[in-house]
N, C-alpha and C positions, 0 to 999 in steps of 0.2 A: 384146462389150465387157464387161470386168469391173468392177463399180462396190461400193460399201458397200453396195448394193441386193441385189448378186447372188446372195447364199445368203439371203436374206428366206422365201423359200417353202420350204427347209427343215423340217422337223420335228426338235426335237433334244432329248434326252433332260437336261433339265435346269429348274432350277426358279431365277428371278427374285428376289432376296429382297432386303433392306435393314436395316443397322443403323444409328441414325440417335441424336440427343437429343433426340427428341420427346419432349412432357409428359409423364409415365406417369399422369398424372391424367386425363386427358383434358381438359385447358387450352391455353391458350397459350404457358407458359412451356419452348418446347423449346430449354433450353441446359443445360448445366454448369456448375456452378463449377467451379476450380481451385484451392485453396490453395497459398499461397506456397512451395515445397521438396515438396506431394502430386506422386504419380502416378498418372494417370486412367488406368483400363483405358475406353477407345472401343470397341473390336471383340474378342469373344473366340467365333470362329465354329466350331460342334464341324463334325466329318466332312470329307469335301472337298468341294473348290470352285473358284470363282477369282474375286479379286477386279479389277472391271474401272472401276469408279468413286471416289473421293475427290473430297468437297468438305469444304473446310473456311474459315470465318471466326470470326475473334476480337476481344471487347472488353475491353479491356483499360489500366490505366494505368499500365501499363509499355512507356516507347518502342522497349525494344527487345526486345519479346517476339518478334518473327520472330526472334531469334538465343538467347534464353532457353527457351522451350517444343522438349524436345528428342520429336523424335517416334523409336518403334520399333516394328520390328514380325518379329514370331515365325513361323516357319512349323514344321509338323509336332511340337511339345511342345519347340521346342530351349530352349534354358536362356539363351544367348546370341542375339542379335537379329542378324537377316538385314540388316534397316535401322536404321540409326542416324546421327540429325543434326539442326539445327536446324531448326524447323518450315518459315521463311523459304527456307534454303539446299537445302533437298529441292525446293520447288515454284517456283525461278527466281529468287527474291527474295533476294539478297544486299544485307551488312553489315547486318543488321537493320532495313531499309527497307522501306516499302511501294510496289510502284508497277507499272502495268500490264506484261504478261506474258505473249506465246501462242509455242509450239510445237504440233507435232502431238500430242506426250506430258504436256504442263504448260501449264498455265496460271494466270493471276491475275490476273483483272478483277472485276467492272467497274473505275470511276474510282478510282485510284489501288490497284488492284488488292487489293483489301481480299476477292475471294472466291476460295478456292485449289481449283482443279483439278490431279487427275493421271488419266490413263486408261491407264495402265500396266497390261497384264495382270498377277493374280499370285494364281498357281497352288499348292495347297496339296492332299496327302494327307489330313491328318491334324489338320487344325483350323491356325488361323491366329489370333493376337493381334495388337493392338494400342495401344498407350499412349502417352502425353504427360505427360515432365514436367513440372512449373515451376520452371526451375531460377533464379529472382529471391526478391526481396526483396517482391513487386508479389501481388497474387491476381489470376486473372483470373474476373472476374464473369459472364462469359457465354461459352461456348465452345460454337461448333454446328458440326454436321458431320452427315456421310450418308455411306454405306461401303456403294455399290453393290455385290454379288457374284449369283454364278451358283451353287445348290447342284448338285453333281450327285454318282452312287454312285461316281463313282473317276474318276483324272485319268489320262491317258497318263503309259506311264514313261518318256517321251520329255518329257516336261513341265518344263520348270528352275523354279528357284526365282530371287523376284526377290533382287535385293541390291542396297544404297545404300550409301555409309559417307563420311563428310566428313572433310578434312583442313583444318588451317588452316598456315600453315611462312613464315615470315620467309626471304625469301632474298637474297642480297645481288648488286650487278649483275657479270656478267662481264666488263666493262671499266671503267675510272678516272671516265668522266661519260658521262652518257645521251648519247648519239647518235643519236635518233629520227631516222629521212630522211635521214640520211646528213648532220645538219644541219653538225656540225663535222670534219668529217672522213671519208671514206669509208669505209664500213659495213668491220667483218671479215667475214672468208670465213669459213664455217663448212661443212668439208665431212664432219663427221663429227657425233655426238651430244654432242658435250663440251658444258656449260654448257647441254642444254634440261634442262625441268623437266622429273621426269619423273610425268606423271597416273597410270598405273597398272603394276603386276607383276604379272598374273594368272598362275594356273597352274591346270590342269585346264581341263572341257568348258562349253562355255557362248559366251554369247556379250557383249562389250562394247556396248552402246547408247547412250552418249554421258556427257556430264559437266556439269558446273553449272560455269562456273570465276568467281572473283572475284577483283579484282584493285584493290588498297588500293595506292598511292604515298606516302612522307612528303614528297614538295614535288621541284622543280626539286631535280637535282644537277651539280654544277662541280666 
């Protein structure tokens, strides 16, 4: 039987490490500030690796800082960010709200989901960044976080690179008034692609892993 236990007795050529906001004094105080429009470099990890943990919580007096603090993050020296998106919208938490949250890949508890997990592998050659903006009016006073990874001398070239990227898009509906359940009228047939949204265009090797979707109504329509 194959369980999360099963390769436990392994030996494996790799070393355990952690970037984190712990005190550099040796105190208590393990957070960051953020000012208002700064961008915090979090993680700037040389060599390879992979990273397999994110935790992150924030205090802050900006209500909508899960959709203000834009998180990104660099694999291999790139110039442009493999991930990019709201802090909130990356770990589950849509329209800038806080509130509990489990998959097998994200999470965001405890009570009202104020501490954000992802366990995403993500695999890096050649050093790995990561940052947060602020992109408000608001500073935020304490921002903590822990950026579990794995160092190791080299990664398979068989290894992808992770990617995130957020959209937001106003669309408007494919018929004259909402029709939930068929309530006023008998659903349309739809035997083709016309009218869905479409989530993604990929092209090249890799593989799709799923999506965050959110979904904003302006009220009943007639």
């Amino acid at each position: 039987m194959n369980s999360t236990l099963s390769g436990l007795y392994q030996f494996r050529e790799a070393k355990t490490k952690r970037v984190s906001s712990y005190d550099r004094s040796g105190g208590n105080d393990d957070r960051i500030p953020i000012q208002a429009g700064e961008t915090a470099v979090i993680a700037d990890i040389p060599g390879a690796g992979i990273i397999k943990h994110i935790w992150i919580t924030v205090n802050s007096e900006d209500p909508m800082y899960n959709r203000n603090l834009i998180l990104r993050m660099y694999w291999d020296g790139e110039e442009e960010p493999s991930v990019q998106s709201p802090l909130g919208d990356f770990f589950g938490q849509g329209w800038g709200e806080n509130y509990a949250y489990a998959s097998l890949p994200l999470a965001a508890a405890p009570k009202n989901g104020r501490g954000l997990n992802c366990y995403f592998p993500m695999p890096f050659a050649s050093g790995a960044r990561m940052t947060i903006e602020n992109d408000s009016e608001f500073p935020v006073m304490a921002f903590y976080f822990c950026v579990d990874y794995e160092e190791h001398a080299a990664i398979p070239d068989n290894a992808g690179r992770f990617h995130a990227w957020w959209n937001r898009e106003v669309t408007e509906p494919s018929i004259e008034r909402e029709n939930e359940w068929g309530t006023f009228a008998p659903p349309p047939s739809n035997v083709s692609d016309k009218d869905n949204y479409l989530f993604a265009d990929i092209e090249g090797r890799g593989h799709f892993v799923g999506v965050n979707y959110y979904v904003d109504s302006p009220g009943p329509m007639w």
